[in-house]
N, C-alpha and C positions, 0 to 999 in steps of 0.2 A: 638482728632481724627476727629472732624468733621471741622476741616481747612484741614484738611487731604481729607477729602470725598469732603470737595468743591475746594480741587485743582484738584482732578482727574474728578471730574466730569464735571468742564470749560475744561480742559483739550479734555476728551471724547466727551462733547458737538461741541468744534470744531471741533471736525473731521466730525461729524455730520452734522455740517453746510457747511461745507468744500464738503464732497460728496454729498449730497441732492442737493446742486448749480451745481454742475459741470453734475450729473443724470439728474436731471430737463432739465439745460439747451439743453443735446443729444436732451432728447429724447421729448421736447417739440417742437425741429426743425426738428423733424421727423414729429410730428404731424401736424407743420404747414404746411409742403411738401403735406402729404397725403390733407390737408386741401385744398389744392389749386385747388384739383379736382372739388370741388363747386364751387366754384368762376366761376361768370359766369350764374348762374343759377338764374333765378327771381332775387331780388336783392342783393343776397350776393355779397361781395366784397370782398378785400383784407383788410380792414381792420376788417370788421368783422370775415374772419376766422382768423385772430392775437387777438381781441378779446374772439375767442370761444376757442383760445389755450389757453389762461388766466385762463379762467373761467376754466378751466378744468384742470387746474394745478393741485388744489389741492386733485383730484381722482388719479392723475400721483405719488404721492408724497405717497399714500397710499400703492403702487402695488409697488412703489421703496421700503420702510420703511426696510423690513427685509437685501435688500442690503445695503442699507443704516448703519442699526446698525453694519453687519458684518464691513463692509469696514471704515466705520465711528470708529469704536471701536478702529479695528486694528492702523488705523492711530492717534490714540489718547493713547491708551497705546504703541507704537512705537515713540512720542515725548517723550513720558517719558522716552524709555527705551535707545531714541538715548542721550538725555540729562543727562545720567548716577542718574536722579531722583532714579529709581527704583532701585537702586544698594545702593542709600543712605535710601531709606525707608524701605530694605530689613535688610539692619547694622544695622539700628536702632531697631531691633527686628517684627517690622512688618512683618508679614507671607505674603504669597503670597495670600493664600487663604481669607487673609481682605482686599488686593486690590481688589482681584475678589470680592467679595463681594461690594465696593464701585463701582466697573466697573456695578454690576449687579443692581444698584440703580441706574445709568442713562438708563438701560433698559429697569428701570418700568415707568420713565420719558418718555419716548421715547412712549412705549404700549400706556400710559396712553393717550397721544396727538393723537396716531391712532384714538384711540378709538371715542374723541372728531371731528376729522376729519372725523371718519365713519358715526357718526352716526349726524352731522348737519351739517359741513362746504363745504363735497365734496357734497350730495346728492343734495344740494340747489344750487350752483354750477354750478353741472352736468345737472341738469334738467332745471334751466335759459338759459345754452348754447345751451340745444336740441333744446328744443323749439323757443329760436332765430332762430337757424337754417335752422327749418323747414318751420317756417314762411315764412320767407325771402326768402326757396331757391323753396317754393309752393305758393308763392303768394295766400294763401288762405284767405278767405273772411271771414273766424272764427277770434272767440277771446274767451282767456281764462280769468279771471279776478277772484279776489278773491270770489266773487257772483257768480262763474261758468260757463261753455264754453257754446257758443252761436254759432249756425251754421247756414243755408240755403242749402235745396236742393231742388229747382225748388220751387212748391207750398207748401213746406214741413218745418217747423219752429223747428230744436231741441237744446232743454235747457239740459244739468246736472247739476246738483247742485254742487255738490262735485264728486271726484274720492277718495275711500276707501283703503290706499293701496299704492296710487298711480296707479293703475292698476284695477280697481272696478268701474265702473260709479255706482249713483247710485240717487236717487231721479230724474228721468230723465223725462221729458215732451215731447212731441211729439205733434204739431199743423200742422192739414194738412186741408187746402182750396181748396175749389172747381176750375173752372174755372173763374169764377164770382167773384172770389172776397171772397167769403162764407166762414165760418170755417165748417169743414165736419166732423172731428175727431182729438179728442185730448183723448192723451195715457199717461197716465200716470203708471211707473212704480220704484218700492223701488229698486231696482237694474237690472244687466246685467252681464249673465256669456257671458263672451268675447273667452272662448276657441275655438270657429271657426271665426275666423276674418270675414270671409263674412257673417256668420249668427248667431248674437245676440240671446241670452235667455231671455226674460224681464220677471225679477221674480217677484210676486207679483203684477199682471200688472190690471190696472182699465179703461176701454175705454166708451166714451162719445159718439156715435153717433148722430149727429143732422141731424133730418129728419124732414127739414116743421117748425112746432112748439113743436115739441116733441124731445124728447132729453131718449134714449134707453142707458142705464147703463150697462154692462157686465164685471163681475170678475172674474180673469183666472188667477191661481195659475202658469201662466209659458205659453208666448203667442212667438215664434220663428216672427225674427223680421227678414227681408234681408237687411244690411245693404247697407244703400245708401252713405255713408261717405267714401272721399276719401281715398286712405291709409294715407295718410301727417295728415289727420284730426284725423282716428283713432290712429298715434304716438302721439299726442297731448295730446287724451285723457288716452289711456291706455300705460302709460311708459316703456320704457326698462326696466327689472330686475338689470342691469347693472347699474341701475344710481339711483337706492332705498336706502334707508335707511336701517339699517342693522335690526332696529324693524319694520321698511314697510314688509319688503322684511320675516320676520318670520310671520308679522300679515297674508300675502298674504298665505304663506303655509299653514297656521294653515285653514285658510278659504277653502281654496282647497283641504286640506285632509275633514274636514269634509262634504265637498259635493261627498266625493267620487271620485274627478280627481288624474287624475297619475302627483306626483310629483317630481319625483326621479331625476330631471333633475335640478328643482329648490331648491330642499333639498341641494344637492351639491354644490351649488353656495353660499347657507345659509352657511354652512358648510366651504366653504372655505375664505367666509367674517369676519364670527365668529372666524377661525384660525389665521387669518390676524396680528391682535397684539402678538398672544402669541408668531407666529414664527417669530416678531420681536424683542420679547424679548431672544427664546430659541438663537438668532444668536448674542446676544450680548455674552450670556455664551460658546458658540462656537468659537467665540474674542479669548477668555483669553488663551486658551494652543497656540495660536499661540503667542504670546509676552513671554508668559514662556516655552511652550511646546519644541516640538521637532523643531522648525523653531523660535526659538528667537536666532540662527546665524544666521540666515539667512539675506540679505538683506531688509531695508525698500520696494524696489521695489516690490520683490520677494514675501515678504507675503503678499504686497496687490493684487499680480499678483493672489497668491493660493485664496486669499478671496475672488476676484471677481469671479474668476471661481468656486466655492464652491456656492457662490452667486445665478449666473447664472442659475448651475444644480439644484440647490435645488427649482427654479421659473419654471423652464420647466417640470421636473420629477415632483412634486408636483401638474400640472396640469393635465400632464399624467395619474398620478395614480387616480385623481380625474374622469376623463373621460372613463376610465378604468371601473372602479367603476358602472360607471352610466350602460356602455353598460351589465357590466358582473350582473346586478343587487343586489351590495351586498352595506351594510352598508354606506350611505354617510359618517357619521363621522366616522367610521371606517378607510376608505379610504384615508379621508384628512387626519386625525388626526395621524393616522399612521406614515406616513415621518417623520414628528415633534417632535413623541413618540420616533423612532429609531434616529434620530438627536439629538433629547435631550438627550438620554443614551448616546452617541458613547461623545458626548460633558462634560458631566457631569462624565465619566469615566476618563476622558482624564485630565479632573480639579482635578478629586479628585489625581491622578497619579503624577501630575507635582505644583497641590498646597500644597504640604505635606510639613507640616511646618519642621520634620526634615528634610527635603532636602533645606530648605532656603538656607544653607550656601555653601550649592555644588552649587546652581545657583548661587550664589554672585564669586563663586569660578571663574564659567566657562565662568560670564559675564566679568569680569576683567581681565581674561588669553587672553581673545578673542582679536587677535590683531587691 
């Protein structure tokens, strides 16, 4: 059986390969289209936004994954079924429901590589390309470096150490000089709540004033700072949510709920990153009644035509209800998790209906009547 499990699953895999190349490709020339609207700006170019659609590929490859397994599967158990394989694996006493079952082991292959992809290949990625981006198209006079962003504003020198999160400054220094030449105040604080973009919270914050020969100490549990940083400087510092890592992007909630801020809008996003593999697993088992189901007459076009569009609805509506959610205040995972929950029923109904080993030999009947 396991020559068995590894011809369906090369099998399965190319189709896999097969629509992930031809997705990418759309819809990476979509991106470089929108891309071209930079171009032009401080120095980006034309090749740098072909380079920022690269680099961001593999966040594109994440958001495709569940069409992917749908349409990937179909077309992978539809070689089989146009190559009369499945009509011989079926004679030979194999049930339907242990191909499914083999189909369903390149689903966990499939999850598994999300997962890998979510959680270190896109966020690194994604976050290399912004920051090109931004550079390049702000001409700004900062730099980020593993030792921390380094900025200028007028007489005003500020360091971070680290970003927490991704989205957290935090060990942050602040050097401000006189006219003269003189250091006048240096600020030092353990972090930064960022929730009003123009004015900073520097928590735990330590201030040095130098006056003459005397140097005046004051510790302020939380000092309201007016940020002087460009916007291009604070995208730098404090990242999109969109392009975090999937334990960034939970550590960031987890910090935020216990300070008390409203997260309902970031829970969701958690929520739908964390659902991201399994509903490219549950569309692998949504695959299988289309090759046996009620559409295994049907034509190869045809059932990829219903897959994409199954596809489609399930990426819009699943945002939908996601947004929904947020405004109507109820459950984030309730909301995401939802679609998925009623998908995987209506799918695994539909499996148990048309996998039923007594009916093996009606399908073998009705695949070979079929002219």
């Amino acid at each position: 059986m396991l020559t068995l499990d590894r011809h369906i699953w090369l099998r399965v895999i190319r189709g896999y390969v097969l629509v992930i190349a031809i997705l990418l490709s759309i819809f990476s020339l979509m991106a470089f289209v929108n891309e071209l609207d930079m171009v032009g700006r401080g120095t980006y170019g034309i090749a740098d936004a072909a380079l920022n659609v690269l680099l961001t590929a593999p966040g594109r490859m994440i958001e495709l994954a569940p069409a992917t397994a749908l349409v990937g599967s179909i077309i992978g158990l539809g070689e089989l079924a146009a190559g009369h394989e499945l009509i011989a694996m079926l004679a030979l006493g194999i049930s339907p429901l242990r191909i499914g079952w083999s189909v369903t082991g390149t689903g966990l292959l499939l999850m598994a590589a999300v997962v890998g992809f979510q959680e270190s290949v896109a966020p690194y990625t994604d976050q290399l390309a912004f920051k090109r981006r931004v550079l390049a198209t702000s001409g700004l006079e900062s730099f980020r470096t593993e030792q921390g962003f380094w900025t200028r504003d007028d007489r005003r020198f500020i360091k971070v150490h680290q970003v927490l999160d991704g989205r957290i400054p935090s060990e942050i220094e602040i050097y401000e000089f006189d006219d003269r030449g003189r250091l006048r105040l240096v600020t030092w604080a353990e972090r930064a709540d960022t929730q009003n973009p123009h004015q900073w919270v520097l928590q735990g914050a330590v201030q040095r004033i130098f006056e003459g020969n005397t140097v005046v100490t004051k510790r302020l549990p939380s000092l309201p700072w007016d940020v002087s940083l460009m916007p291009a400087q604070v995208e730098l510092l404090v990242l999109p949510v969109e392009i975090l890592s999937l334990s960034s992007l939970y550590q960031h909630v987890t910090y935020l709920k216990g300070t008390g801020q409203n997260v309902e809008r970031l829970e969701s996003r958690l929520w739908q990153e964390f659902s991201m593999p399994l509903s490219t697993l549950v569309m692998v088992i949504v695959a299988i009644p289309f090759v046996f189901g009620p559409l295994r007459e049907a034509t190869a076009g045809k059932r990829i035509l219903h897959g994409s569009l199954l596809g489609a609805a399930f990426h819009f509506i699943s945002h939908i209800v996601a947004h929904l959610g947020t405004i109507l205040h109820l459950s984030p995972a309730l909301t995401v998790l939802s679609l998925i929950a009623v998908l995987c029923g209506v799918a695994f109904w539909y499996s148990d209906t048309v996998l039923d080993v007594t009916g093996t030999w009606e399908i073998v009947s009705a695949t070979i009547a079929r002219p």
